[in-house]
Every structure is written in C-alpha cells, then in structure tokens.
C-alpha positions as CSV (number, residue, x, y, z in Angstrom):
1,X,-6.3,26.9,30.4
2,X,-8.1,23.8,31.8
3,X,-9.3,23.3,27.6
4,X,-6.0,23.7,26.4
5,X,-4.3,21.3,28.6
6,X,-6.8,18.7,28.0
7,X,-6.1,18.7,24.0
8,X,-2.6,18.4,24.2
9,X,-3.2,15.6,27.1
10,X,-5.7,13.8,24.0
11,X,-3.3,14.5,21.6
12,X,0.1,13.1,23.7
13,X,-2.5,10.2,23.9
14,X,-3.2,10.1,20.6
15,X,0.2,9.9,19.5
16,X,1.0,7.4,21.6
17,X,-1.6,4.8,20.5
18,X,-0.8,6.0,16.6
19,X,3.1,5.2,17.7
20,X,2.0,1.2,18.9
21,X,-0.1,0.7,16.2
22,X,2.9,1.6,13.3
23,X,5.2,-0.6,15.8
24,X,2.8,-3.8,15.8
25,X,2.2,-3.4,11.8
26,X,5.3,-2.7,10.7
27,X,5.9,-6.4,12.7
28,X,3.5,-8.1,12.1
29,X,3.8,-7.4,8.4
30,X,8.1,-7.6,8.4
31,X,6.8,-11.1,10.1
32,X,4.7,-12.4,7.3
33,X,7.1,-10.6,4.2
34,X,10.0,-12.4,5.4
35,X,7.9,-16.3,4.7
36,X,6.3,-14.5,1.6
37,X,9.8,-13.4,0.2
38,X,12.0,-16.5,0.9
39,X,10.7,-18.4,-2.5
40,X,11.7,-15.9,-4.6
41,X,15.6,-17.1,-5.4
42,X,14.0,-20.7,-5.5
43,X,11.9,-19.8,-8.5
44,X,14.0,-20.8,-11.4
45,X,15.0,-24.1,-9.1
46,X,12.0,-25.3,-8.8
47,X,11.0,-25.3,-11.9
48,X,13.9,-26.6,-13.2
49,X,13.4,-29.5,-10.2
50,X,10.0,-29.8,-11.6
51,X,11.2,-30.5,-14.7
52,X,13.7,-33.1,-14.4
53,X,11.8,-35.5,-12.1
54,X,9.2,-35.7,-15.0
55,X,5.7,-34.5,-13.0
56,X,2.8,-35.2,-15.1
57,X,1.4,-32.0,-14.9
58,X,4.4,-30.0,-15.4
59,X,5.2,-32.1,-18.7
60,X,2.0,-31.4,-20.2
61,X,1.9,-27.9,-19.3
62,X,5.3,-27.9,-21.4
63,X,4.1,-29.8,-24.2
64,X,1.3,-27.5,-24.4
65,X,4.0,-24.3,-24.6
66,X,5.7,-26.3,-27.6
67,X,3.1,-26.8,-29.3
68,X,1.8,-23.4,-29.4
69,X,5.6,-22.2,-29.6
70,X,5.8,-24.5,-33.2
71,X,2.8,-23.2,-34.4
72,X,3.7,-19.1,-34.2
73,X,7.2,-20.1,-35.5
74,X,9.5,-20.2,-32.7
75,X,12.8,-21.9,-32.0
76,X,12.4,-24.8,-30.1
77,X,14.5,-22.9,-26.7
78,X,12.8,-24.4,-23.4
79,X,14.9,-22.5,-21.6
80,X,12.9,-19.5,-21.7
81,X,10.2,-21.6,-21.1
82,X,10.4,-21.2,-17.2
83,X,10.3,-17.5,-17.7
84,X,7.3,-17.9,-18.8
85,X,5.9,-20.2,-16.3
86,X,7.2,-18.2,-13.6
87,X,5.0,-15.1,-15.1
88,X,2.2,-17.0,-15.2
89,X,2.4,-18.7,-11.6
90,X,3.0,-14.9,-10.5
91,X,0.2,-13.5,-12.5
92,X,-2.3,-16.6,-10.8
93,X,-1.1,-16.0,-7.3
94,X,-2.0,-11.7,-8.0
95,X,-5.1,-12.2,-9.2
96,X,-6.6,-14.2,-6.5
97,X,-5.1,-11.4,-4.4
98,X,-6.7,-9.2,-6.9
99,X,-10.6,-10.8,-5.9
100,X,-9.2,-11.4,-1.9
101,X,-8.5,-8.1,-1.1
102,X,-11.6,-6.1,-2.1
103,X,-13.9,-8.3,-0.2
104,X,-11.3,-8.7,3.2
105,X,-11.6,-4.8,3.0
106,X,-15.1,-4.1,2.8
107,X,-15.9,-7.2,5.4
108,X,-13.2,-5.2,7.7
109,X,-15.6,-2.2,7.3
110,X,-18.2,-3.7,8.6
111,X,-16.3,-6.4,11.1
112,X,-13.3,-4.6,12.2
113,X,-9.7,-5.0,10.9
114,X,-8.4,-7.3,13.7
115,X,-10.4,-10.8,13.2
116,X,-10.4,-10.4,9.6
117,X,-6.2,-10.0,9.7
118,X,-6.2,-13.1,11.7
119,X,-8.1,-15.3,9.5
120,X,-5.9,-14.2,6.2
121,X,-3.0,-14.9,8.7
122,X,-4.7,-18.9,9.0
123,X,-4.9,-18.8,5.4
124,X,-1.3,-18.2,5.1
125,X,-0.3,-20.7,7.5
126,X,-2.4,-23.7,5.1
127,X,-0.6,-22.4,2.6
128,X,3.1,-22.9,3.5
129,X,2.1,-26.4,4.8
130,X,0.7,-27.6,1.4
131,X,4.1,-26.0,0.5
132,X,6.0,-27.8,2.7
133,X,4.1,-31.2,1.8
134,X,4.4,-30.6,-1.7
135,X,6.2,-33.2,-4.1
136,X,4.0,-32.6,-7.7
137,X,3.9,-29.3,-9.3
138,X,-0.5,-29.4,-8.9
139,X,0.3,-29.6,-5.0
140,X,3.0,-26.6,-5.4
141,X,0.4,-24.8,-7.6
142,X,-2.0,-25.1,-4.5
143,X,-0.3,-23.5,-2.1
144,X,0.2,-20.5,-3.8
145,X,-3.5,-20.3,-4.8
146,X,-4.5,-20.3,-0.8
147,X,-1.4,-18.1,-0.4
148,X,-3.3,-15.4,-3.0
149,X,-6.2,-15.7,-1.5
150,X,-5.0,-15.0,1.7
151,X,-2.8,-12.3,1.1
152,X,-5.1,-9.4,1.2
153,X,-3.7,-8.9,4.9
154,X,-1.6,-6.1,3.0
155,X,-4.5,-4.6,1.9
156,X,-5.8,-4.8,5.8
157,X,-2.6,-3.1,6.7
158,X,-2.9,-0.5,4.7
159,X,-6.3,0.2,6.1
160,X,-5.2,-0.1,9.5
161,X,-2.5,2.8,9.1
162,X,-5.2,4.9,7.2
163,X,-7.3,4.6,10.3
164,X,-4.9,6.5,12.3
165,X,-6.1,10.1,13.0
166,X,-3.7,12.3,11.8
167,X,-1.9,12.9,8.3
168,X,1.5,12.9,10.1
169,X,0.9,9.4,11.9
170,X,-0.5,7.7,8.2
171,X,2.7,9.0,6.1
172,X,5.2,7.6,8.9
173,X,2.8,4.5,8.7
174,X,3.1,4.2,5.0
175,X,7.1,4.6,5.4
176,X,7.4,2.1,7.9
177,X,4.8,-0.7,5.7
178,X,7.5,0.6,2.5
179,X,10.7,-0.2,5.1
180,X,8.9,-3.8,6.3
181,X,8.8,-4.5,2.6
182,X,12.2,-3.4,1.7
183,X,13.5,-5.3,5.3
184,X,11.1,-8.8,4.2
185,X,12.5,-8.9,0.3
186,X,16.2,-7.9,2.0
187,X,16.5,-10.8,4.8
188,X,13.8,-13.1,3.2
189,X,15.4,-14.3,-0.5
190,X,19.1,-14.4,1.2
191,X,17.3,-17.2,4.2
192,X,15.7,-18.9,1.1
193,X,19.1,-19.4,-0.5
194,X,20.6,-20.3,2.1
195,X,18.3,-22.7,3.5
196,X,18.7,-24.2,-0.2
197,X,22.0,-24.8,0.0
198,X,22.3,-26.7,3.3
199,X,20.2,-29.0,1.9
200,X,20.9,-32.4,3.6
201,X,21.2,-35.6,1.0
202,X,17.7,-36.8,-0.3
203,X,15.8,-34.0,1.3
204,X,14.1,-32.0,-1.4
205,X,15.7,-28.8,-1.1
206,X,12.7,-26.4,-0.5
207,X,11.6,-27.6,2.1
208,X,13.2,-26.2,4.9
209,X,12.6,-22.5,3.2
210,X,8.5,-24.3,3.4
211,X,9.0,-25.0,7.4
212,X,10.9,-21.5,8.2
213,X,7.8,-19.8,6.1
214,X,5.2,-21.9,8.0
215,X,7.0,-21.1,11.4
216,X,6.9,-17.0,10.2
217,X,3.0,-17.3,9.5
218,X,2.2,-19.3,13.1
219,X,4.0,-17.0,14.8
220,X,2.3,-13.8,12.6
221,X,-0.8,-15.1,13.9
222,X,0.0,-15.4,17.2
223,X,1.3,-11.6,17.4
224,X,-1.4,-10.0,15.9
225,X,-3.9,-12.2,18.3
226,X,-2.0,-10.9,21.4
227,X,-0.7,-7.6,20.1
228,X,-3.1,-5.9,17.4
229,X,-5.6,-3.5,18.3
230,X,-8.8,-2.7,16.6
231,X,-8.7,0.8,14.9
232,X,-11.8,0.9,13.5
233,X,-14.4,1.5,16.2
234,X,-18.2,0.3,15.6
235,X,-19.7,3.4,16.1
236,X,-17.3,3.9,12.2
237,X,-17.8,1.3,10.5
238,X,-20.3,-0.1,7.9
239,X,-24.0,-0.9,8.9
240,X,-23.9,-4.6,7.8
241,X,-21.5,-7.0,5.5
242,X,-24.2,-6.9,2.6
243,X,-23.6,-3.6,2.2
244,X,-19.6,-4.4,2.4
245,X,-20.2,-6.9,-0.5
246,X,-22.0,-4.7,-2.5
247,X,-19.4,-2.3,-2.4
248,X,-16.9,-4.9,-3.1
249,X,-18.6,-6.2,-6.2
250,X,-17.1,-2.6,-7.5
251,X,-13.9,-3.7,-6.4
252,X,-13.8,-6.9,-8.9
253,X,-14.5,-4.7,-11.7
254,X,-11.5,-3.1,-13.7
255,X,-13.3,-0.3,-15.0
256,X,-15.2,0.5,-11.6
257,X,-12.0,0.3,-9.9
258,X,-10.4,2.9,-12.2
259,X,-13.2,5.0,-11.5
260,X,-13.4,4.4,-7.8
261,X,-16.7,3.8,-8.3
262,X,-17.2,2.0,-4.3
263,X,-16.3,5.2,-2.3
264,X,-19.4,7.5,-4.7
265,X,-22.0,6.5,-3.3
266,X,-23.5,7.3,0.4
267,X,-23.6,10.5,2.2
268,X,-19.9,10.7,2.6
269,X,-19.2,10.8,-1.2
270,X,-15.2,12.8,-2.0
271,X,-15.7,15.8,-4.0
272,X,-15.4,15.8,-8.0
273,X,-12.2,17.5,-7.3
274,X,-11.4,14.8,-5.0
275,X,-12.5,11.9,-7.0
276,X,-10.7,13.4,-9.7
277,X,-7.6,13.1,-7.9
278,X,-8.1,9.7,-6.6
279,X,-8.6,8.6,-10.1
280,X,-5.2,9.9,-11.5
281,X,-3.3,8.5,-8.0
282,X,-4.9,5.1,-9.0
283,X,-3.3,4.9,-12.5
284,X,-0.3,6.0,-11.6
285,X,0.2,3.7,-8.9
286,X,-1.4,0.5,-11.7
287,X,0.8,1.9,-14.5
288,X,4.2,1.4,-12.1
289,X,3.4,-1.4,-10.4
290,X,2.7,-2.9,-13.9
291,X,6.3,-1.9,-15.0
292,X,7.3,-3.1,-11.3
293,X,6.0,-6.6,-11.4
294,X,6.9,-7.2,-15.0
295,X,10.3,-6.9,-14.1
296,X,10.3,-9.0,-10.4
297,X,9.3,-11.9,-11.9
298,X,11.3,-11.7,-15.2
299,X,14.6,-10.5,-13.0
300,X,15.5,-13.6,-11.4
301,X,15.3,-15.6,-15.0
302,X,17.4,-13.1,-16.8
303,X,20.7,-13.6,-14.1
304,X,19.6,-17.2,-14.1
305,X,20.0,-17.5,-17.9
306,X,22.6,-14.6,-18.6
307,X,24.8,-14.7,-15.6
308,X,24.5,-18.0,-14.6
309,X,23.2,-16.9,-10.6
310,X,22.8,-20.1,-8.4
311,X,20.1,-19.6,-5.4
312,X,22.6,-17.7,-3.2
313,X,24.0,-15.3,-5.7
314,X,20.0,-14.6,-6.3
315,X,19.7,-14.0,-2.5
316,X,22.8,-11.9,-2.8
317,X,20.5,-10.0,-5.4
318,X,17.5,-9.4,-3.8
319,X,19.8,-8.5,-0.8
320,X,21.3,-5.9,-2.3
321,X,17.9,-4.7,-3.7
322,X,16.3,-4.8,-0.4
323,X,19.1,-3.3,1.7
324,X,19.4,-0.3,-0.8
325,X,15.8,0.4,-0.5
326,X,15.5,-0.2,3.3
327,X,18.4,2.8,3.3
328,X,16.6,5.0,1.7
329,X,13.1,4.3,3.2
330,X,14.7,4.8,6.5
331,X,17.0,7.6,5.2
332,X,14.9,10.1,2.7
333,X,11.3,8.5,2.3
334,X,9.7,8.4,5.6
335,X,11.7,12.1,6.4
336,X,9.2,13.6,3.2
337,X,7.2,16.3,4.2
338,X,3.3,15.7,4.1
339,X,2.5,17.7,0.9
340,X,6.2,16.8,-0.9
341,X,4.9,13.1,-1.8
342,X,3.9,13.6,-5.3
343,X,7.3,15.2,-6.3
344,X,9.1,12.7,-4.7
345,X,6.9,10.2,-7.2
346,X,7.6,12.0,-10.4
347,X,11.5,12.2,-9.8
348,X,11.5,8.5,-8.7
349,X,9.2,7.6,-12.0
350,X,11.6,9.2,-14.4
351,X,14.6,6.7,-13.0
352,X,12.8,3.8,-14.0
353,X,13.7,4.6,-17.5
354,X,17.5,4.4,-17.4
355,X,17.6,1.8,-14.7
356,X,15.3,-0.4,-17.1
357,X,17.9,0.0,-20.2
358,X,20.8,-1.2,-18.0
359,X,18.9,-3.9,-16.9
360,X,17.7,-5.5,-19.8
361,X,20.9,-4.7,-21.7
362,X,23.7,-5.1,-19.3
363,X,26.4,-7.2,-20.2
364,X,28.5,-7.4,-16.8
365,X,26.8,-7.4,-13.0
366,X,28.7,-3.7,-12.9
367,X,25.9,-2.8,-15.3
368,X,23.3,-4.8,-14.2
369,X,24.1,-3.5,-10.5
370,X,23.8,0.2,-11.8
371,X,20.4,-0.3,-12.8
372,X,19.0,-2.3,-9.7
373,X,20.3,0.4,-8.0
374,X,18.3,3.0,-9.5
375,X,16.0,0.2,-10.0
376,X,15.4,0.1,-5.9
377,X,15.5,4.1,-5.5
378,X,12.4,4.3,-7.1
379,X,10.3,1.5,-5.7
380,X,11.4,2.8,-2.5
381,X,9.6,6.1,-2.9
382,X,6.5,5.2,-5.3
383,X,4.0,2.9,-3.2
384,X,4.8,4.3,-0.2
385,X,4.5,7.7,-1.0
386,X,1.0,7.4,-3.3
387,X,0.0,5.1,-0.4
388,X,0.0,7.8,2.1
389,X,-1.7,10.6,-0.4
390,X,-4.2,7.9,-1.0
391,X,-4.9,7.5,2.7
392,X,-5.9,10.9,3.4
393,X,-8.9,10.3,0.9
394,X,-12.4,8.8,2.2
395,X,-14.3,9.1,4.9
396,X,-13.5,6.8,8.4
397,X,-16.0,4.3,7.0
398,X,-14.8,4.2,3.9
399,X,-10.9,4.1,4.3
400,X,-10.5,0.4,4.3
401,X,-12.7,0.5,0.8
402,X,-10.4,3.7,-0.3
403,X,-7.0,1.5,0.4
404,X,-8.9,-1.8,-0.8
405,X,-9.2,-0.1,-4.3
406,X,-6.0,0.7,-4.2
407,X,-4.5,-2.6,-3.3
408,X,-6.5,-4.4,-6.0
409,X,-5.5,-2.0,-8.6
410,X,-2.3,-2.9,-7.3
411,X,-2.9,-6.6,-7.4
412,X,-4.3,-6.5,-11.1
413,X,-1.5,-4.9,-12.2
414,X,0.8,-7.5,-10.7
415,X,-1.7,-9.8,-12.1
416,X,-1.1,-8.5,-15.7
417,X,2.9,-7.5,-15.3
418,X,4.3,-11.5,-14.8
419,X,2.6,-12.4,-17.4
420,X,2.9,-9.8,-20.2
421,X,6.2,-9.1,-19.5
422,X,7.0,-12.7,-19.5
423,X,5.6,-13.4,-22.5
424,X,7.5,-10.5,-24.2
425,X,10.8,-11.8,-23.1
426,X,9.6,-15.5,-24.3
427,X,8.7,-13.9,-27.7
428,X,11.3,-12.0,-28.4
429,X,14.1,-11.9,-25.4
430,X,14.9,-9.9,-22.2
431,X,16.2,-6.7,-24.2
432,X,13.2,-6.0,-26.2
433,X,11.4,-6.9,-23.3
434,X,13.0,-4.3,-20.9
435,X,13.1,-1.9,-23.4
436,X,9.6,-1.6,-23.6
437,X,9.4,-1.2,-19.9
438,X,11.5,1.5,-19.8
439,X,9.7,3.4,-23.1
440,X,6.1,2.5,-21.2
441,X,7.7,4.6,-18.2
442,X,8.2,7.2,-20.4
443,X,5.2,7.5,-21.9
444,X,3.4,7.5,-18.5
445,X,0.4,9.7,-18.7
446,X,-0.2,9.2,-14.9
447,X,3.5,11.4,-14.7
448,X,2.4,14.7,-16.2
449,X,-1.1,14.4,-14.5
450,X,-0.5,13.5,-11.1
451,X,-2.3,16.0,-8.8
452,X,-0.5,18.5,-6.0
453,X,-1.7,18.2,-2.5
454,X,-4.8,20.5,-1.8
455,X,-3.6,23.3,0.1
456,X,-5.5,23.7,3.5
457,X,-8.9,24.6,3.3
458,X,-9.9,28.8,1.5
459,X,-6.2,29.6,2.8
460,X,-5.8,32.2,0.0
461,X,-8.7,33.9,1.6
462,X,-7.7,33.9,5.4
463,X,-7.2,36.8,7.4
464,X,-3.3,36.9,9.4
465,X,-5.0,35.8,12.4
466,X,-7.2,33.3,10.9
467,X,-3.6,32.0,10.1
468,X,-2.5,31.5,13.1
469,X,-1.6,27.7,14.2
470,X,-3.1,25.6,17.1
471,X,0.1,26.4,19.5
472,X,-0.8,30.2,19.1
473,X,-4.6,29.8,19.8
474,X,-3.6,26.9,23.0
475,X,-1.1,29.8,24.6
476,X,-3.6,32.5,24.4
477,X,-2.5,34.7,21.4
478,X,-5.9,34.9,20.9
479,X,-8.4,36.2,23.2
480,X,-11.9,35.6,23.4
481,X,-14.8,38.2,24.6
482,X,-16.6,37.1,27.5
483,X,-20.0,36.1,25.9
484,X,-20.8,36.0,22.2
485,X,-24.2,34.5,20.0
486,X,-23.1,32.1,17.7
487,X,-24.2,31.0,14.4
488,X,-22.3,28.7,12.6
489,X,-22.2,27.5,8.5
490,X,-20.9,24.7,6.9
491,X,-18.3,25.2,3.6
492,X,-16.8,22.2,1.9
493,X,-13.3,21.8,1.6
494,X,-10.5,19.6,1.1
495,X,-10.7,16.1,2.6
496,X,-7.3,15.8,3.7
497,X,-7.1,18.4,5.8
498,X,-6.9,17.2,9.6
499,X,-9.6,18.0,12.1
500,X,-7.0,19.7,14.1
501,X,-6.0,22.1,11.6
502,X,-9.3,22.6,10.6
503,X,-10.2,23.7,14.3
504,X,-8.0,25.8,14.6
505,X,-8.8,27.6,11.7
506,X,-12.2,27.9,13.0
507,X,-11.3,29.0,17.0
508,X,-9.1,31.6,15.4
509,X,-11.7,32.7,12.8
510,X,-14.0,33.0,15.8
511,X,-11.9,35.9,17.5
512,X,-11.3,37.6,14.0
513,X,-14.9,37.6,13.0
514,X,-16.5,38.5,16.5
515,X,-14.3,41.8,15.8
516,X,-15.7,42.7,12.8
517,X,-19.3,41.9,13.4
518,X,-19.8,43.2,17.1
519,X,-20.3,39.8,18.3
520,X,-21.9,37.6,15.6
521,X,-19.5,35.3,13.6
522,X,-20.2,32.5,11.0
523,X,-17.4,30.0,10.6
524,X,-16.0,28.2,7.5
525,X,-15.5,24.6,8.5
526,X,-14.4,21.7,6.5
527,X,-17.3,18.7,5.8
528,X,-15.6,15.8,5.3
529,X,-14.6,13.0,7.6
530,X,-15.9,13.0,11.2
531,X,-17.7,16.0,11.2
532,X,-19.8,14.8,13.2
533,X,-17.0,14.4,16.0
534,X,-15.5,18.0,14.7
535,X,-19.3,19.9,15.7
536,X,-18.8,18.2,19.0
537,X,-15.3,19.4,19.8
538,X,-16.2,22.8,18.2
539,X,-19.3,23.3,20.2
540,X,-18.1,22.4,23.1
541,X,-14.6,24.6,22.5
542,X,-17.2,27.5,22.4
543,X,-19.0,26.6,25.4
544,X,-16.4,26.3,27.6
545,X,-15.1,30.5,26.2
546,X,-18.1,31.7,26.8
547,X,-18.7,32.9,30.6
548,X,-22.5,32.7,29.8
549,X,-24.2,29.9,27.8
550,X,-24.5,30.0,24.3
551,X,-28.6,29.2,24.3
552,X,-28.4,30.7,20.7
553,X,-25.6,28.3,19.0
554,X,-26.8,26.5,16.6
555,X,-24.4,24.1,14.4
C-alpha cells in the first residue's frame, strides 16, 4: 500500500541520516582523542623535565609534598612524588570537565548541539597552543585547565548519538564513540612517543606532540563546521537557556546527580521505575570509572618506576591497550544485541578483579601484559555499553541533560580516581594500591543491582496477533474492516521502547480488538518520548484504513 511504502521510504531515510551522523562523530571525536591522548606517555617526562630545570612553581609544590610527607612519617622517596602530581594534575583537568559538561549540555538543549561543539572545539585549540608555548610548569598547568573546560564536547557527543531515533542507530553509536576512544588512546600515546624521541638538539621535547595536538583540534573544528549536522530540532529543545542553567545547577551537585535530580521535573518526568534504573546505571558507571581512572593515571608511573619504560615503550603500552580494545569494540561490543548490554557489563566488571592483582603485583611485563589485557576487555564493553542503555532514557528534550549527568558523574569520578589512587600508591606503594582496586570491584554494589532491560511494553499480556512485528502488519497479514469508530487511551510504559515498535503494537492491536468488540477498539500506547509525534503518525495510520472518515476519533 501507498502507507506502507511511505514508512519504509522514511525509515530507509532515516537510516541513512542516523548512518552520517555516527560516520561524522565517530571522526570528529577519533580527531580530537588522538591530540587529547598523545601526552599521556609524556607524563612522567615532564615532570621529571620540570623538575630538573628548577621551575619555581614546581619546586615549591615539591617542598610543600616534603613537608607534609615529614610530618605523617614518610621516607624521604621523591620518586613517587610525580605519581602523585600526576593524580592530581589528572584529578584538576576532570573536575573542570566535571562543572563544563553539565552546563555545555543543558545550553545544547536549548541552542542546539552543533555551535555549542564548535566553541569547546575553540577551547581546545587555546589550549594546545598555551601547551605548545609553555616553558614553566604554571603555563603547562594552564593549558590543561582550558583543556578541562573545554572538553565537555564528549559529553555533546554522547548527546548527539542519543538524539538519533531509534535504539538500534544509538547502540551502534555508542560502539563506534567506545572504538574512536579505543582507536585515539591506540594511535595517540605511540605519535606522542615518538614525536618525543625525534626531538632535535635544544628543542624542548614536547613540543612537537603540542603542534601535532594543536593541528588535530584546528582541523576538528573545521570538520564539524563543514560536516556536523544539527540533531536536535527547535521545535525539541528547551524553551530558553535559563531554564538550561537551572537544570544544570543540578548537574554540579554530587548528590543531585546520583539522584538525577535534572531529568524530575517537567511534564516529561521517567517513571519511578525508570528513575530507579537510571539511578543504579549512574553508580555503576561512577563506581568503574573510579577504579578506571585510578589506575590510567597511576599506570604509566608504575612501568616508569618498576620497569624502567622510556616514552616509546609507554606508547608501546598504551598501543597495545588501545589496539586490544579497538578489536574487541569492533569484534564483540558493537555486534551486542539491544537488551544483552547489562550482561555484557557484569561479566566485563568481574575481570577487573584479577586483571588488577596482576597489575599491581606483576613482576615481569608477561604478567603485567596478562592483566592489561583483561585490563582492556573490560573498559571495552563497560562505558559503551551503559552509555547506550543510558541513552534510551529521557525524553528528546531532555537527552542531552540525561547523557550530561552521565558524563559528569563520569567526570567526578575521574576527578576523584587520579587522585585517591595516587595518593594510595604515594602512601603506601602500587601493590596495596591496586589491591584495593581490585577488592573495591568486588565489592561493587552497582554489580548485583544493575537493572535488565524493560521488556517491550504489557508484552506478557498481548494477544498472538498483537505480537506480530511491523514487517507483518506493512505486507498485509493483517487486515483492516472498511470503516470503524475509534476511541483511543493512553497507558504508560517503558521509555525505551521505540515509537516504531510501539506502533506497531497499536495497528495490530487495532485489528485484534475491532474483532472482539464489533468495531470499537481502545489501544494501549506507550507515553513517553514524542508522543506527541506518535498521535500524529497513529491518527493519521487510521485515517488513511478507513474508507470513511473517522469524525468520531478522538486521541
């Protein structure tokens, strides 16, 4: 029929424009990962660099760490010292990312995605050129202050992908964000190192990693400006940025974002179920990104101090990390079924524990490989996979505010991991210190309480040919009589559940009703997101099966 051909013609469209818009992100995002990530081998260096040409601020910063290691009792070892520095420059540059990418969420809501994007890409590009200008550790710490602030574009990109319409189209979005990361931390450290080691006589040797990262974020910016769609159309988003801000002062607060406290209010409030739900997937994905980020930052300190890694044997780390996880991104993560995602978590959870112990203990790189190998498995399955239950939470308004929750949550906890876990292995070394990661991974609560999928909406109660899928109802299987009065109710049900499915579960519950009760019906619908649009599709669906109008619908 004429209706038929013209959804699967808006669908084939559909999928089209959700295809470019996981092609342009997953770019755009490899782009910017790739400056972001080459630092990381250079960590230990420049500190170290830091430290022997005497800066000012980096001296007192150190006298201020022996003084307060004298006074607990401490031996006198500096070397651990730049483990802890490291944790806290990571912890600084996470929780201005923490504050950024609340309030570049909620003014996306209300502006769009696309100019807000560009102007954290801008950000980005200051921030690599303080880097690249930098010759005191107060300029170094500078850059990567802007560079916090301006990284809530991953928080935008998330939201971007969560505006797609279909479940199917966000999980392979989510994949492809998890692969960009796992491609960025795979290619990025390994330039770094290299870069560092064809360092030419008297040139400082960071700065050509600086000017690569610099070059990534101009040319970032100029992709997304000729590239990147907007996905969030006016008529969706947020009435003004006031209201954005309000929202996002219950983005700044831990305890309001625990709660997800932003997405209560309004008309378009998730159910208690739902709520409840969103409130376990946000601890679990705090609780491992806290275990995540503890050991990032401490990682490239332990080889330095243990096994002795120059730069490029760190590259040829993180290479291995990132290449392992891009495998299985590619391989296994983005082929998990929407529905399968929270099993897929809990059997990736309960490998942090061993590859933790292996880590923090290993006494050869056989050892130490063993556990970044199990080490990568499961933070090639965890973000990606909550990120993509996450997103089918939330109204079309409100996804940017559902994802920006979940990214500062996210942010906090790499905020408070560096740090903490830092100052663990300061206090009392790296095996203690990874052996309380691994027992925290354990004792996840977030592991025995994550929640299953909902199931689609009052299945248990459908008929056999309420069952039947869209392709059945588009080729006919079910026939309509020739006119029918219509009255139509409203039932709540699960959020996630597309508006497709959710159709079709109403076009086929037509037929099976109008059977039963000689030509009256009532449907059970879903209320959640766009149902507004859903009326519109559904009333016009009926309209155009009925030979005579419908004076009497009402919906």
């Amino acid at each position: 029929s004429v209706w038929g051909f013209t959804v699967l013609l808006r669908r084939c469209t559909q999928e089209q424009n959700c295809s470019r818009v996981i092609t342009i992100v997953f770019l755009a995002l490899l782009i910017d990962l790739l400056g972001f990530a080459l630092i990381l081998p250079l960590f230990p260096s420049i500190l170290d660099y830091y430290s022997q040409t005497e800066d000012g601020f980096y001296l007192s910063l150190q006298r201020g760490v022996d003084w307060f290691a004298a006074m607990v009792g401490m031996p006198p070892e500096r070397k651990y010292n730049s483990v802890l520095f490291g944790g806290l420059i990571g912890s600084m540059f996470s929780i201005l990312q923490f504050f950024s990418s609340p309030l570049t969420g909620a003014v996306s809501d209300c502006l769009g995605r696309r100019p807000v994007i560009l102007m954290t890409a801008m950000g980005l590009i200051a921030s690599y050129a303080l880097w690249a200008a930098s010759r005191s550790f107060g300029v170094f710490l500078l850059s990567r202050m802007i560079g916090g602030i301006s990284k809530g574009n991953v928080s935008l990109c998330t939201a971007i992908i969560a505006d797609l319409h279909s479940p199917k189209a966000r999980s392979k979005g989510m994949a492809m964000i998890g692969v960009a990361f796992s491609l960025g931390f795979t290619l990025g450290p390994m330039i770094g190192a290299y870069l560092a080691m064809e360092t030419e006589k008297g040139e400082v040797f960071y700065r050509r990693s600086a000017l690569l990262a610099l070059t990534f974020a101009a040319a970032d910016l100029i992709f997304i400006f000729f590239l990147l769609p907007e996905t969030l159309p006016k008529e969706k988003r947020v009435s003004s940025v006031t209201t954005g801000f309000q929202a996002a002062a219950d983005l700044l607060s831990p305890l309001a974002l625990f709660r997800f406290s932003a997405v209560t209010q309004g008309k378009e409030a998730p159910s208690d179920q739902n709520l409840q739900n969103l409130k376990i997937l946000g601890l679990a994905y705090f609780l491992y990104l806290f275990l995540f980020s503890g050991l990032e930052y401490t990682l490239s300190f332990l080889t330095h101090q243990r096994f002795q890694f120059s730069s490029m044997q760190q590259g040829k780390m993180f290479f291995f990390i990132g290449i392992t996880m891009a495998v299985i991104q590619g391989g296994y993560a983005r082929r998990i079924k929407p529905g399968n995602e929270i099993r897929a978590v809990k059997r990736a959870i309960l490998l942090l524990i061993p590859a933790f112990l292996l880590i923090g203990w290993a006494a050869n790189v056989t050892l130490l490989s063993a556990g970044l190998l199990l080490y990568s498995f499961a933070a090639a399955i965890v973000i990606p996979c909550l990120s993509a239950v996450v997103s089918g939470y939330g109204s079309a308004s409100q996804k940017g505010r559902v994802m920006g929750i979940l990214r500062s949550l996210g942010a906090l906890a790499r905020a408070l991991g560096p740090v903490l876990s830092a100052t663990v292995y300061w206090l009392a070394g790296a095996e203690s210190c990874f052996t309380i990661c691994g027992a925290k991974a354990r004792r996840s609560q977030s592991y025995h309480q994550l929640p299953r999928p909902s199931p689609p909406p009052d299945s248990h109660h459908l008929s056999p040919l309420t069952k039947l899928g869209e392709k059945d109802v588009l080729e006919g299987k079910v026939q309509w009589p020739h006119a029918v009065t219509v009255g139509c109710r409203f039932l709540t049900a699960s959020t996630s559940t597309s508006v497709d499915h959710s159709l079709t579960i109403a076009l086929a519950s037509f037929e099976n009703e109008t059977k039963k009760k000689e030509n009256k019906t009532c449907f059970s619908l879903v209320k959640h997101e766009d149902h507004q649009m859903r009326l519109g599709k559904l009333r016009l669906a009926l309209q155009q099966r009925c030979c005579t109008p419908c004076s009497k619908m009402t919906i």
